[in-house]
MIDOSE-1310 file (N, C-alpha, C; in nm, 2 decimals, decimal comma, always signed):
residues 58
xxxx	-14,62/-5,12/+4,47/-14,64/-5,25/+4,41/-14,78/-5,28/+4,38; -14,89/-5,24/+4,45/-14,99/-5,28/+4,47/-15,05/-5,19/+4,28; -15,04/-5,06/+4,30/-15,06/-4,99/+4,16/-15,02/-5,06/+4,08; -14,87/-5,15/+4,02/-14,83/-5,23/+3,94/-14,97/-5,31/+3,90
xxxx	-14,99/-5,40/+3,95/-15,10/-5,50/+3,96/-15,25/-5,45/+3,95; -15,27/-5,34/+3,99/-15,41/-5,25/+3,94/-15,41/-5,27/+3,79; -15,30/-5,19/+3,79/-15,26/-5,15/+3,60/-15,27/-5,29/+3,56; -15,21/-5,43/+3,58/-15,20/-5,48/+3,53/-15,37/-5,56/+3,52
xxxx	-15,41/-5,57/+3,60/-15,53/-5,61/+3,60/-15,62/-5,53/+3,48; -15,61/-5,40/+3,52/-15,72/-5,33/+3,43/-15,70/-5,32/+3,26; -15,53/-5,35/+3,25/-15,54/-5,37/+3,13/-15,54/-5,53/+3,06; -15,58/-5,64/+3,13/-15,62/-5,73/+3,06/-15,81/-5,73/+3,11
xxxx	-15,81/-5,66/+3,17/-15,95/-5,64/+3,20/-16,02/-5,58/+3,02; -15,93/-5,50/+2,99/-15,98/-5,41/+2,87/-15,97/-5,51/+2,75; -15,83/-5,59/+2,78/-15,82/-5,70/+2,65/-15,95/-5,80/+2,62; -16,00/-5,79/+2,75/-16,12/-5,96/+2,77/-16,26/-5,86/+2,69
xxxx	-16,25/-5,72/+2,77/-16,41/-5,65/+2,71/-16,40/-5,65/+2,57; -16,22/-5,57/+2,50/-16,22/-5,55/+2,35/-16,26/-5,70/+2,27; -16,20/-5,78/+2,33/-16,21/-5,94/+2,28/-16,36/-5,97/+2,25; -16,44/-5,98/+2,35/-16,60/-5,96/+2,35/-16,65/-5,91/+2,28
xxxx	-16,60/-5,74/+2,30/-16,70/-5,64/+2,15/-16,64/-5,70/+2,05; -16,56/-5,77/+1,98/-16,54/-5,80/+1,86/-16,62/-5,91/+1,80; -16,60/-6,01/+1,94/-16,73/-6,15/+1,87/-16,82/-6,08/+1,87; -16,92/-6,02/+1,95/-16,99/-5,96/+1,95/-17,04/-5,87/+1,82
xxxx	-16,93/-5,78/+1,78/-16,98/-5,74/+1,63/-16,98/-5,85/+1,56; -16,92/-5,96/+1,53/-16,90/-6,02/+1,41/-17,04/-6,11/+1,45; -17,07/-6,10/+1,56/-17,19/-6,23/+1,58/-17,34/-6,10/+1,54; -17,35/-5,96/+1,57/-17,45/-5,94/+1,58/-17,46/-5,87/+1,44
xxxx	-17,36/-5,77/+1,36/-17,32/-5,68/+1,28/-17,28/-5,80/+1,16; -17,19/-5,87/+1,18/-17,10/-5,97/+1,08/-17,08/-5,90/+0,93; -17,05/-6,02/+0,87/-17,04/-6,00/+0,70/-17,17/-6,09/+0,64; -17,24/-6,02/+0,58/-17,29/-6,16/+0,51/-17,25/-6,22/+0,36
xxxx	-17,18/-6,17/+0,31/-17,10/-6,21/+0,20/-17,01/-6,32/+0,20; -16,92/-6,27/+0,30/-16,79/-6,37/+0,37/-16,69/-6,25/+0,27; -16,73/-6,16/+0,21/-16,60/-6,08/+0,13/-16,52/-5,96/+0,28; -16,59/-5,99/+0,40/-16,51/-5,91/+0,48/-16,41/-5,95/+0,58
xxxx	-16,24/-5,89/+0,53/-16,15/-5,96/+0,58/-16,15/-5,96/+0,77; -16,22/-5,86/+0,81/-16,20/-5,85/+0,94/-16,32/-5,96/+1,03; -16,46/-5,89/+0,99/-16,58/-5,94/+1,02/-16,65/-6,07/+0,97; -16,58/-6,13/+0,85/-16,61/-6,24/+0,82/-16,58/-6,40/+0,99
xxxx	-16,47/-6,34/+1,03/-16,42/-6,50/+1,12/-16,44/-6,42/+1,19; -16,51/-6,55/+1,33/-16,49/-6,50/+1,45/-16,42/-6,50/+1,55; -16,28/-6,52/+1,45/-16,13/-6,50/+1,55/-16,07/-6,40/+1,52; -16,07/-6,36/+1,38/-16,00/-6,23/+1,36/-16,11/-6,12/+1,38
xxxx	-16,18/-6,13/+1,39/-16,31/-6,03/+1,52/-16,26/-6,03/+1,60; -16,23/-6,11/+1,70/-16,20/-6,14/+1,83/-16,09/-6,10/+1,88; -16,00/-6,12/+1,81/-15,83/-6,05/+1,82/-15,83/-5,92/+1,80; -15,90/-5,90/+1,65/-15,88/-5,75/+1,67/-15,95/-5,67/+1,75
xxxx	-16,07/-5,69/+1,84/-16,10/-5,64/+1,93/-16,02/-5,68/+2,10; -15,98/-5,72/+2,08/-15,89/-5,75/+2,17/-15,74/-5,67/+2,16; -15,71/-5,65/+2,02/-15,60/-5,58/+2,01/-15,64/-5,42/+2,02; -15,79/-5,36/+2,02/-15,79/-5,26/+1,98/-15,85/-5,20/+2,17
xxxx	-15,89/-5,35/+2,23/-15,87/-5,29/+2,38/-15,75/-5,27/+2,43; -15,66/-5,34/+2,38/-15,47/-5,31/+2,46/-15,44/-5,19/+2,46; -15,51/-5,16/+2,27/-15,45/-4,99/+2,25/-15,50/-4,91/+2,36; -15,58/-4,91/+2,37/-15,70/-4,79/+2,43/-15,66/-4,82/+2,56
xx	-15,63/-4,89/+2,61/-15,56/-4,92/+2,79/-15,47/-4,86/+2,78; -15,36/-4,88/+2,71/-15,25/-4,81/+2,72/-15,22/-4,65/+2,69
């Protein structure tokens, strides 16, 4: 049981860092046009770095 809850931890552990590097690009890297669909907001930054730590955990 205890392994359950590791796993479980480590992979929202990965969600919070991917979530981070994405503001993180969009705040340091960004768009400056606003023509970029990913890097222009800094929520869909945010998510997809957050979606792209789930992958990589799992």
């Amino acid at each position: 049981m205890e392994l359950f809850w590791t796993q479980i931890v480590a992979h929202w552990w990965a969600i919070l860092l991917g979530g981070a590097g994405g503001f993180a690009y969009y705040k340091f890297v960004g768009c400056r046009t606003g023509a970029c669909p990913i890097t222009s907001n800094p929520w869909v930054s945010t998510l997809y770095g957050a979606l792209i730590g789930a992958l990589l955990s799992s």
